[in-house]
C-alpha positions in Angstrom: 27.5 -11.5 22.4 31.0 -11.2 20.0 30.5 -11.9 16.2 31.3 -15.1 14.7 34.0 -15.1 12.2 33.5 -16.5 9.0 35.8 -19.5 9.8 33.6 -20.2 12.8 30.5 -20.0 10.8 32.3 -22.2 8.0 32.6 -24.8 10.6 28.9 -25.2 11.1 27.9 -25.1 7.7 30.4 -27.9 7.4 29.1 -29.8 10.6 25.8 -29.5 8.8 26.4 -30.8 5.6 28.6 -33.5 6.8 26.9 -36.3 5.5 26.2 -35.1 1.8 29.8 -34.1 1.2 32.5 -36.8 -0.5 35.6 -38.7 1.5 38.2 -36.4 -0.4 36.1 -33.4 0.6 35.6 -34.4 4.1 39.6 -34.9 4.3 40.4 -31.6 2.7 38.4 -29.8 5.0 40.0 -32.2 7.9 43.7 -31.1 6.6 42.4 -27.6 6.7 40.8 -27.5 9.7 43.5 -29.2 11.9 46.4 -26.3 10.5 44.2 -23.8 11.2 43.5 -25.2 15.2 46.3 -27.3 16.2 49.0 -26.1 17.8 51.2 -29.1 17.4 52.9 -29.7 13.4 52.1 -32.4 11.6 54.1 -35.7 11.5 54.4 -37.6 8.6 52.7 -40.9 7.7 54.7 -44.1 7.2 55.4 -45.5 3.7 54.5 -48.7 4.9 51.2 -47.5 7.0 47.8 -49.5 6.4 45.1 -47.5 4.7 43.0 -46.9 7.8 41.1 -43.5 8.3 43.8 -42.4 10.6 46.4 -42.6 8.1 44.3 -41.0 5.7 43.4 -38.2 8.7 47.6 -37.8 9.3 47.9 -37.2 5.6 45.6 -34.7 5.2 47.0 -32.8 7.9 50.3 -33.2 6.6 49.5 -32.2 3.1 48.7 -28.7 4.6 52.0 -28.6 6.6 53.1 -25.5 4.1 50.2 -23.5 5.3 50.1 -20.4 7.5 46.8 -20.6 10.4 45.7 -18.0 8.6 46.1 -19.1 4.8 44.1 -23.0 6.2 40.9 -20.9 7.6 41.0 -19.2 4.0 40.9 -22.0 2.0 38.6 -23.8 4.5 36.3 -21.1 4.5 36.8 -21.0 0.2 36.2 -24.7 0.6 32.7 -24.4 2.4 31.3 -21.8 0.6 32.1 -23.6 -2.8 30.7 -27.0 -1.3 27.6 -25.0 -0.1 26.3 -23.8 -3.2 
């Protein structure tokens, strides 16, 4: 059976502790987590979009448009760990 990275592992702490973290956490982590996965780029959201949760989603992802795959599964593993303890 092949070892779990730490961004793998990260993800299941986060999974678990879903519900105790905030809104701006949870979207941090959503930003992070899409870079580091998705293989499309992010589009930005419209100055005149209504604050739903998918606006707030598209942000988040595009906030971490700068990142590297690599550099997002850092700071969401950073992220996890700090939220975690």
């Amino acid at each position: 059976m092949p070892r779990k990275s730490a961004f793998e592992k990260a993800c299941e702490k986060a999974e678990a502790m879903r519900d105790r973290i905030s809104q701006a956490d949870a979207l941090y982590l959503y930003g992070r987590y899409k870079r580091a996965t998705s293989r499309v780029d992010p589009e930005p959201v419209g100055v005149f979009s209504w604050p739903t949760i998918d606006n707030y989603k598209k942000k988040a992802f595009w906030d971490c448009r700068h990142l590297s795959r690599t550099k997002a599964k850092q700071e969401y593993v950073a992220k996890v760990n700090e939220l975690s303890t």
